[in-house]
LOTIBA-626819 format. One line per 4 residues: number of its first residue (from 1); their letters; for each residue x, y, z negated of C-alpha. Coordinates in nm, 4 decimals, always signed. Layout:
# residues N
NUM) a) X/Y/Z  ...
This chain:
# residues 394
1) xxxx) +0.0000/+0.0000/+0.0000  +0.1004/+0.3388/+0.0598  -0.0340/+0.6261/-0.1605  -0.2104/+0.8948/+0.0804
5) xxxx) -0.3750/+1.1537/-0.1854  -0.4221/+1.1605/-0.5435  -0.8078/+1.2671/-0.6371  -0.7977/+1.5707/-0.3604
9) xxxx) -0.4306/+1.6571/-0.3850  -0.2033/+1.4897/-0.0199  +0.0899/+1.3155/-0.1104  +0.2084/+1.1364/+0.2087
13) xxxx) +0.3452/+1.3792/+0.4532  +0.4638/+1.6498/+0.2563  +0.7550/+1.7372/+0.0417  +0.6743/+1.7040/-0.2933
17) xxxx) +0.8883/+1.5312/-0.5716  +0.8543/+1.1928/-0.7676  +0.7606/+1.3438/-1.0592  +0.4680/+1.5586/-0.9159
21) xxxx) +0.3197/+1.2939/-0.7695  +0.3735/+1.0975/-1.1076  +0.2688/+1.3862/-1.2724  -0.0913/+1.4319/-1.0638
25) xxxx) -0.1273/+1.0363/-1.1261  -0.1195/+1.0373/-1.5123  -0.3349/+1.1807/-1.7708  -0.4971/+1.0352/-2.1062
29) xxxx) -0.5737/+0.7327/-2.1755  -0.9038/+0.5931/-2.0160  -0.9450/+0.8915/-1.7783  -0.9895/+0.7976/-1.4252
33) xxxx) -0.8042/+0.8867/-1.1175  -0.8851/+0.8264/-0.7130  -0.6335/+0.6974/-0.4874  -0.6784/+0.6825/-0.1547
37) xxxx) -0.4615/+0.4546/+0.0339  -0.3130/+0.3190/+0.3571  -0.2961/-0.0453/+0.3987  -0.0959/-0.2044/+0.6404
41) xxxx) -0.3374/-0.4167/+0.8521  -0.6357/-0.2387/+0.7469  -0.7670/+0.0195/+1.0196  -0.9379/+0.2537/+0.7701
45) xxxx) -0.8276/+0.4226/+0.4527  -0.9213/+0.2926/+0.1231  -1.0085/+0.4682/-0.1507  -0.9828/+0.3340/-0.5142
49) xxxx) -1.0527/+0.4526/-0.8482  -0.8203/+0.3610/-1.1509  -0.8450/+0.4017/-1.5079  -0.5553/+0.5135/-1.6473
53) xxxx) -0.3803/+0.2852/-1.9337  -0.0553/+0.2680/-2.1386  +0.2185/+0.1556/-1.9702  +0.4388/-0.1146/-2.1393
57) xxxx) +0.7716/-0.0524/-2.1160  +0.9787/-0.3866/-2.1481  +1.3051/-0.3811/-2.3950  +1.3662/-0.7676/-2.2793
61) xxxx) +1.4455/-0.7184/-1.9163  +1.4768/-1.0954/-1.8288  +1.5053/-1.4044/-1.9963  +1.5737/-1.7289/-1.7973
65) xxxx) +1.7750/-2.0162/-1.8068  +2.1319/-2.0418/-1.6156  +2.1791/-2.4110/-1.5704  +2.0124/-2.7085/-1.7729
69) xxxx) +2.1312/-2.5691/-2.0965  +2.2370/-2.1965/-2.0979  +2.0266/-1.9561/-2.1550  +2.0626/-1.5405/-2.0582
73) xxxx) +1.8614/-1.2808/-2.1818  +1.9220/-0.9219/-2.1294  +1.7891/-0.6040/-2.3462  +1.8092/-0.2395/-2.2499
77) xxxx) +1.7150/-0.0649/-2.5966  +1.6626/-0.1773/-2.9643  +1.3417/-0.0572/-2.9909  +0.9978/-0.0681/-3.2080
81) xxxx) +0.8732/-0.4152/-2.9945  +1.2432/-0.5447/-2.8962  +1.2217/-0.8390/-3.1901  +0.8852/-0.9538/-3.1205
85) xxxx) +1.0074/-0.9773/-2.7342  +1.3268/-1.1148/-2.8032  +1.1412/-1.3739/-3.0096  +0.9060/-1.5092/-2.7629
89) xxxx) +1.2018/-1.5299/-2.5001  +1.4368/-1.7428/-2.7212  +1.1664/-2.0151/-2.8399  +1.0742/-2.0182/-2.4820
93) xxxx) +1.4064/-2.0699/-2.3898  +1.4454/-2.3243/-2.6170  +1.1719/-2.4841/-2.5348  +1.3245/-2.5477/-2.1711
97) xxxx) +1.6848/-2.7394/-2.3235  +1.8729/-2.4264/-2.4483  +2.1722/-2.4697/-2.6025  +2.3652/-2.1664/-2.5518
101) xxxx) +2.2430/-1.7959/-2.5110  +2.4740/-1.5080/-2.3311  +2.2713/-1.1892/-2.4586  +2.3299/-0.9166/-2.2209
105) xxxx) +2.4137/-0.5931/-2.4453  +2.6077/-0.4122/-2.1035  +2.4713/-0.0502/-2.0822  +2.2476/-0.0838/-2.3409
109) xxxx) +2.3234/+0.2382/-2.6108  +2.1091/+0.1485/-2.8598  +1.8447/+0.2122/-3.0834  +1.6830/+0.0913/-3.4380
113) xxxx) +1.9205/-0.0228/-3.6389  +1.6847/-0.2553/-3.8617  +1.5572/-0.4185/-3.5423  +1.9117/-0.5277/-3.4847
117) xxxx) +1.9703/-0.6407/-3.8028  +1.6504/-0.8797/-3.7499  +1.7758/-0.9819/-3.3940  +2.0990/-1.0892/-3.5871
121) xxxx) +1.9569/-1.2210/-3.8958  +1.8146/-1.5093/-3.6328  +2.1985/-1.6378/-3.5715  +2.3873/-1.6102/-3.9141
125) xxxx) +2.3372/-1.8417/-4.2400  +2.2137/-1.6938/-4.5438  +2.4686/-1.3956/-4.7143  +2.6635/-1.3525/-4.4554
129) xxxx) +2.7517/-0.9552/-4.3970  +2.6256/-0.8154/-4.0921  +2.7126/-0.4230/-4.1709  +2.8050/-0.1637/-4.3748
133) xxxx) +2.7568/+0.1899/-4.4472  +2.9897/+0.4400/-4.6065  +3.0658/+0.7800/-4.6116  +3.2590/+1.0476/-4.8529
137) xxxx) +3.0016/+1.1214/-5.0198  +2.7908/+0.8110/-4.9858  +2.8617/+0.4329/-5.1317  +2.9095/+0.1408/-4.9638
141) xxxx) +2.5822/+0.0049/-4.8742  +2.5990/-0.3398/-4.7311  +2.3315/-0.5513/-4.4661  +2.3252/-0.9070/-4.5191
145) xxxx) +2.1341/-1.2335/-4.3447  +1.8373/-1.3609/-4.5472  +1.8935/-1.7358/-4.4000  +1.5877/-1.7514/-4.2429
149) xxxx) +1.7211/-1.7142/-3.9198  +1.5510/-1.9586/-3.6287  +1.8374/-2.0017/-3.4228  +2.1426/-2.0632/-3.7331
153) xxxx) +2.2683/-2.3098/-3.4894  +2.2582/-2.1995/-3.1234  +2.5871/-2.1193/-2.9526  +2.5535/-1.7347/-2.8641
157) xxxx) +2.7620/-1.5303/-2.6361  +2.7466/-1.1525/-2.5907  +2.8420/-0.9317/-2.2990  +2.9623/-0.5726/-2.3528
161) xxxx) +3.0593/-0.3059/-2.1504  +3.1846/+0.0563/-2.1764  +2.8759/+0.1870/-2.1786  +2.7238/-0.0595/-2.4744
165) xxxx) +2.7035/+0.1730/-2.7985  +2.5668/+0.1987/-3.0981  +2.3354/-0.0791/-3.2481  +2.4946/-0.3026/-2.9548
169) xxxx) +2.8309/-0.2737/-3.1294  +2.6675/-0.3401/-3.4135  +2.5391/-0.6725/-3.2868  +2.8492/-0.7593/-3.0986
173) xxxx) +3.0678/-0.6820/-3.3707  +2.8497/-0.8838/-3.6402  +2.8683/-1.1923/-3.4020  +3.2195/-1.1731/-3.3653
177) xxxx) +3.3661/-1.1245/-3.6988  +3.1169/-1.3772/-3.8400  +3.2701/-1.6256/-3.5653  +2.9628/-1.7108/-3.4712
181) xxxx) +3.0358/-1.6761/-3.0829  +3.2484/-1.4947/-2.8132  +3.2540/-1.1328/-2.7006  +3.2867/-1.1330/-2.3130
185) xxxx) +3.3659/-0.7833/-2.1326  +3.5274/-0.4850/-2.1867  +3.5719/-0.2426/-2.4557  +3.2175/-0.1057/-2.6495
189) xxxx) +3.1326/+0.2672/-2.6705  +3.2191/+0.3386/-3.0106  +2.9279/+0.5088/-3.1438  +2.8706/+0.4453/-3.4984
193) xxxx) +2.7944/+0.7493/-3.7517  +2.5234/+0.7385/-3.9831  +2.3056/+1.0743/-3.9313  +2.0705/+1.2203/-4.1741
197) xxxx) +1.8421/+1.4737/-4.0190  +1.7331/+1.7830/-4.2321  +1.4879/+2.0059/-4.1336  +1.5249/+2.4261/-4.1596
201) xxxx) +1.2441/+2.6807/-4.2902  +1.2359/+2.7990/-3.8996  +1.0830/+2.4543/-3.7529  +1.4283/+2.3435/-3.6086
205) xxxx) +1.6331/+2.0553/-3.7412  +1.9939/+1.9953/-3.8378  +2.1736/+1.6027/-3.7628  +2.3966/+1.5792/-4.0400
209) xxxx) +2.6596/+1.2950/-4.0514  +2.7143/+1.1186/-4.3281  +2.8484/+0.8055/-4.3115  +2.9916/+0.5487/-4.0916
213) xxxx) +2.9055/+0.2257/-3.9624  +3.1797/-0.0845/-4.0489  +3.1653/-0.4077/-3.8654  +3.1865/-0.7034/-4.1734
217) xxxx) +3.5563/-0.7229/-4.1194  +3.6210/-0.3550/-4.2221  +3.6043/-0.2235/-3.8565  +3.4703/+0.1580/-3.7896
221) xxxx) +3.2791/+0.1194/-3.4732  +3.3081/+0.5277/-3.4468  +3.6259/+0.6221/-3.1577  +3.8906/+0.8603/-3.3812
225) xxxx) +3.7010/+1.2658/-3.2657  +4.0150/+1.4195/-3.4894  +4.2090/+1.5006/-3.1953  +3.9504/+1.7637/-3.0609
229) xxxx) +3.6754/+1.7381/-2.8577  +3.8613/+1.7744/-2.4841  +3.9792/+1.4224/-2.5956  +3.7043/+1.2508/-2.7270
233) xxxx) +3.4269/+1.3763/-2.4557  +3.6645/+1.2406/-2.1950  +3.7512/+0.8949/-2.3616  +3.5578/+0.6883/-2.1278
237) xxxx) +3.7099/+0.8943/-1.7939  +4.0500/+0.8430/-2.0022  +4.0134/+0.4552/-1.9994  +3.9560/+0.4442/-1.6228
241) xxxx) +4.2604/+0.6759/-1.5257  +4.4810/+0.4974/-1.8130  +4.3623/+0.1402/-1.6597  +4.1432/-0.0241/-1.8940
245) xxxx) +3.8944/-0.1195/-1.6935  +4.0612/-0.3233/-1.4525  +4.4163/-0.4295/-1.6585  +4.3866/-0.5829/-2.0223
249) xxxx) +4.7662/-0.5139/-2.0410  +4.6830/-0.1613/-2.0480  +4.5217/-0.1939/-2.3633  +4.7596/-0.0874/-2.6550
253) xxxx) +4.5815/-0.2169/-2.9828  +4.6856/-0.0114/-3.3111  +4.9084/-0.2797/-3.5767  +4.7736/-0.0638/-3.8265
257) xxxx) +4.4125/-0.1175/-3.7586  +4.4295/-0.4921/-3.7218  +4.1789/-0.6811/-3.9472  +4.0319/-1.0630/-4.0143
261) xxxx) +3.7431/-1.2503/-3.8953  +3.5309/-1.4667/-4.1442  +3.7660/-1.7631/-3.9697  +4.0658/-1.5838/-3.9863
265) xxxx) +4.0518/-1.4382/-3.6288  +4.2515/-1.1625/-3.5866  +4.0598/-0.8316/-3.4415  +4.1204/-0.4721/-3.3856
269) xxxx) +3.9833/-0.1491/-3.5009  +3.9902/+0.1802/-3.3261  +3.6950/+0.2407/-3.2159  +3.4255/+0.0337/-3.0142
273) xxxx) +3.4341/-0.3188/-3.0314  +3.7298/-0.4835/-2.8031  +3.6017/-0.8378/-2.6526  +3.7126/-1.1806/-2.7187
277) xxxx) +3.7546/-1.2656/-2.3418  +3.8504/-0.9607/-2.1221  +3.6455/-0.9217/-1.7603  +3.7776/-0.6299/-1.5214
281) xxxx) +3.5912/-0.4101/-1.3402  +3.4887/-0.5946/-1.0638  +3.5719/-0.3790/-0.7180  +3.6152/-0.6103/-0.4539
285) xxxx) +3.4101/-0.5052/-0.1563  +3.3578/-0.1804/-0.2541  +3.3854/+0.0267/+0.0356  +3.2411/+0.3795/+0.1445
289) xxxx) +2.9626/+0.2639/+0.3544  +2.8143/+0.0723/+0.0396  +2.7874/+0.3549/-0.1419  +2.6292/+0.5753/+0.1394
293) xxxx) +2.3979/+0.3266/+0.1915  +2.2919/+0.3052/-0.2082  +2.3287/+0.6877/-0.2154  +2.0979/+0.7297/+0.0649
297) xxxx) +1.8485/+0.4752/-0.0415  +1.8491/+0.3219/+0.2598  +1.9544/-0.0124/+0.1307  +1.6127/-0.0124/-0.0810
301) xxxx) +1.3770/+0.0977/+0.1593  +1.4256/-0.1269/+0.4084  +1.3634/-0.4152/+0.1335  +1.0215/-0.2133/+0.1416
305) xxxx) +1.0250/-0.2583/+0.5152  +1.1071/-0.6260/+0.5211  +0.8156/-0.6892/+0.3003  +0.5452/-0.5317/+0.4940
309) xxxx) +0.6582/-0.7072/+0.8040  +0.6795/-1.1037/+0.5740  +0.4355/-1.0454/+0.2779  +0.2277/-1.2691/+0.4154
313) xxxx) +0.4114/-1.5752/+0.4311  +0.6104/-1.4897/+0.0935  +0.3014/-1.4726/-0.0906  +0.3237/-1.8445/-0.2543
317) xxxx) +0.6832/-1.8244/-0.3097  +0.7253/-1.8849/-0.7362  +1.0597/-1.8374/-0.8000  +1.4145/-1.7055/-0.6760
321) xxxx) +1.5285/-2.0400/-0.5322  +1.2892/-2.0562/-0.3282  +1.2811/-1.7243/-0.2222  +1.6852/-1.7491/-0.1315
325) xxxx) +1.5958/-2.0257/+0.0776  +1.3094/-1.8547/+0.2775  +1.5973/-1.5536/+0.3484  +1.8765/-1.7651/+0.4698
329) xxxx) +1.7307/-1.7446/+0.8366  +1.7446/-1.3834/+0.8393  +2.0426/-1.1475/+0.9539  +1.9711/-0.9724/+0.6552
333) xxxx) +2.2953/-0.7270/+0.6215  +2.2751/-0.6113/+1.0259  +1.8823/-0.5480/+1.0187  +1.9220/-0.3489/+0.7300
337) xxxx) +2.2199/-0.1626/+0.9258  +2.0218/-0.0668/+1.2345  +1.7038/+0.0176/+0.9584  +1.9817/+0.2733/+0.8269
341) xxxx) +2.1384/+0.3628/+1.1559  +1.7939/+0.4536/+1.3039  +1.7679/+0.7292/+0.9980  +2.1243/+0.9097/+1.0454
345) xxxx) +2.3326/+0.6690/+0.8609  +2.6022/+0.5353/+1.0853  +2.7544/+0.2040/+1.0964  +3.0459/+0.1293/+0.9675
349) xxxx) +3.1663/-0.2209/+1.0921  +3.4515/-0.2197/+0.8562  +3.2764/-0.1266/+0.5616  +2.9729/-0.3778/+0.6577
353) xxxx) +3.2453/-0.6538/+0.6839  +3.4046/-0.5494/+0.3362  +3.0793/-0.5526/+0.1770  +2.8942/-0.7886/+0.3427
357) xxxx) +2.8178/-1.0269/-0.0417  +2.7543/-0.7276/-0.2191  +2.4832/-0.6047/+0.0437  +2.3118/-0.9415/+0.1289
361) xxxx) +2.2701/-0.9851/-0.2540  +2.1321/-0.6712/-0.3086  +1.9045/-0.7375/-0.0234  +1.8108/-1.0329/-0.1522
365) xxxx) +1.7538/-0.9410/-0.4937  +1.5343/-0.6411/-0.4416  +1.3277/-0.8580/-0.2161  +1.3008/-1.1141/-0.5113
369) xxxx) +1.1916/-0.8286/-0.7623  +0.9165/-0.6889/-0.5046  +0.8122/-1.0804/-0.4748  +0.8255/-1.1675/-0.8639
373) xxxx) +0.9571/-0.8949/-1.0242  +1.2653/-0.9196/-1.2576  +1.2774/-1.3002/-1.2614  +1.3577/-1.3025/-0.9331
377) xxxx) +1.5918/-1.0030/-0.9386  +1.8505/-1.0780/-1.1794  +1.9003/-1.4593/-1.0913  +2.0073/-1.3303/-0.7802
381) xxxx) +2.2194/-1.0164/-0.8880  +2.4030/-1.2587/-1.1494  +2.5224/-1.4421/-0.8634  +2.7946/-1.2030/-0.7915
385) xxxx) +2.8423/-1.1102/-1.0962  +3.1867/-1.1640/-1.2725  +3.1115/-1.1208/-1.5962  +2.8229/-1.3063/-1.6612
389) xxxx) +2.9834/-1.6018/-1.4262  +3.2785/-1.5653/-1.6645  +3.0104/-1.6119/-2.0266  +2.8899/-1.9726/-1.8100
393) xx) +3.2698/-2.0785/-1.7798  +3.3327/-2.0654/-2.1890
């Protein structure tokens, strides 16, 4: 379907934003809005009224299983419903021969810290120290595990990246010194000060810090800020240009900062939480036409394009298998090429060649998500993807 007007207001044809047209379609709760639509195959436009609802937004991305025993399950926030969700997907998972989860924490910055101290509850025995807070003027307040966990003994795996912060180093750095399974990526954030917020007589608020957050080896997850801010609001760039990202000799740990696991592990403070088993930056077929054809969207739309032509006989297709083996007899990578070509992007044989993997995947896994949604879309994307194909290996 392609949105035509919105009540009396055209959409298609004209140039106005995503967000207005967003913005015309929502309203409060159980009002109603008309659509009028074009349909591809239908000779007429349809019009259709919709009651407006509330519109879930998912903290579990995915949750599947990777072979006959692995599970993966990704989260993109610690938020108000993220325990109840990452419930559900771990007894299902079970329920299909788990034995091992990899929990995806990679770009995920945070969020409520006592829903991650429930997630992690689920995978320690009772006592054991998952955090603790302390600051100059505050004592030591410590988080511990109940017992009650469900999953005490489940192998669990988590990946990290740069971008992982906050209650995800919290997490990651509670499995890890409780040796209770392997950090894979590369180095976390390091995000971790306790704020207090205090509100002023004029209506505004003030975020006061005042404490820190310790892994339960005596890590602060918080990066060193004493060397002024130039440094510390340029960290991340820092790590690319010094290497980190793609050499794990680059990484110089601090001897002063080096601390024990609950097995006698040795790990490293400093801020953020350093993995178990380093993954680099995967750039291989990277190339400049890959990113002009993300930048440009091109990539995407014709995914859009493909489906209107095939809906039809895609419609009983159930899961990403089968949908990879319904693509394999499409040029996939040169249709979408001339699709891009025909709007101003030229081709770029070199760069098509270079990145031919990356851009039939991403073909393929868009297609899935438009077929099935996310549990076709990240089977597919994990595919090429050298960290998570790393977690399966240990």
């Amino acid at each position: 379907d392609r949105i035509v007007r919105v009540n009396d207001s055209l959409v298609a044809g004209v140039k106005m934003s995503q967000d207005k047209i967003q913005e015309l379609m929502r309203g409060e709760l159980g009002t109603k809005v008309e659509l009028t639509i074009a349909r591809r195959g239908e000779p007429k436009l349809i019009k259709k009224e919709v009651v407006r609802g509330s519109i879930p937004v998912k903290s579990v991305d995915v949750a599947y299983m990777l072979n006959d025993t692995t599970g993966y399950l990704k989260t993109n926030t610690f938020g108000m419903h993220t325990y109840a969700e990452f419930m559900q997907a771990l007894v299902k998972l079970k329920a299909e021969g788990m034995r091992k989860i990899i929990i995806d924490l990679r770009e995920n910055e945070g969020g409520v810290l006592p829903i991650a101290i429930q997630m992690i509850n689920e995978f320690l025995d009772a006592d054991r120290l998952i955090l603790y807070t302390q600051g100059q003027a505050q004592p030591r307040t410590d988080y511990k595990s109940n017992g009650k966990g469900q999953f005490k003994d489940l192998r669990v795996d988590v990946l990290i990246s740069e971008f992982s912060a906050s209650a995800s180093e919290i997490f990651a750095g509670a499995i890890q010194d409780n040796d209770r399974g392997l950090i894979i990526g590369r180095r976390s954030f390091g995000k971790g000060l306790v704020q207090e917020q205090r509100m002023l007589p004029d209506g505004s608020a003030l975020r006061l810090t005042v404490a820190r957050y310790y892994t339960p080896s005596g890590r602060s997850i918080q990066k060193p800020y004493n060397e002024g801010k130039e440094k510390y609001y340029n960290d991340i760039y820092n790590r690319l240009v010094h290497g980190e990202f793609s050499q794990k000799d680059s990484i110089v740990f601090d001897e002063n900062l080096k601390y024990q696991t609950v097995g006698g592990r040795t790990v490293y403070g400093g801020g953020g939480i350093m993995p178990d088993v380093f993954v680099p930056a995967d750039t291989t077929g990277v190339s400049r036409y890959l990113s002009d054809v993300t930048r440009t969207q091109f990539l995407y739309e014709y995914t859009f394009d493909f489906m209107d032509r095939h809906r039809p006989e895609m419609v009983n297709l159930k899961d990403y298998k089968q949908i990879q083996n319904y693509l394999k007899s499409f040029d996939l990578v040169n249709e979408m090429a001339n699709y891009a070509a025909r709007r101003g992007l030229k081709r770029d044989e070199k760069g098509i060649k270079e990145s031919y993997q990356i851009l039939r995947t991403r073909i393929e896994a868009y297609i899935a998500r438009h077929t099935i949604d996310d549990e076709g879309f990240y089977p597919i994307l994990g595919q090429i993807d050298n960290t998570l194909q790393e977690a399966i290996k240990q």
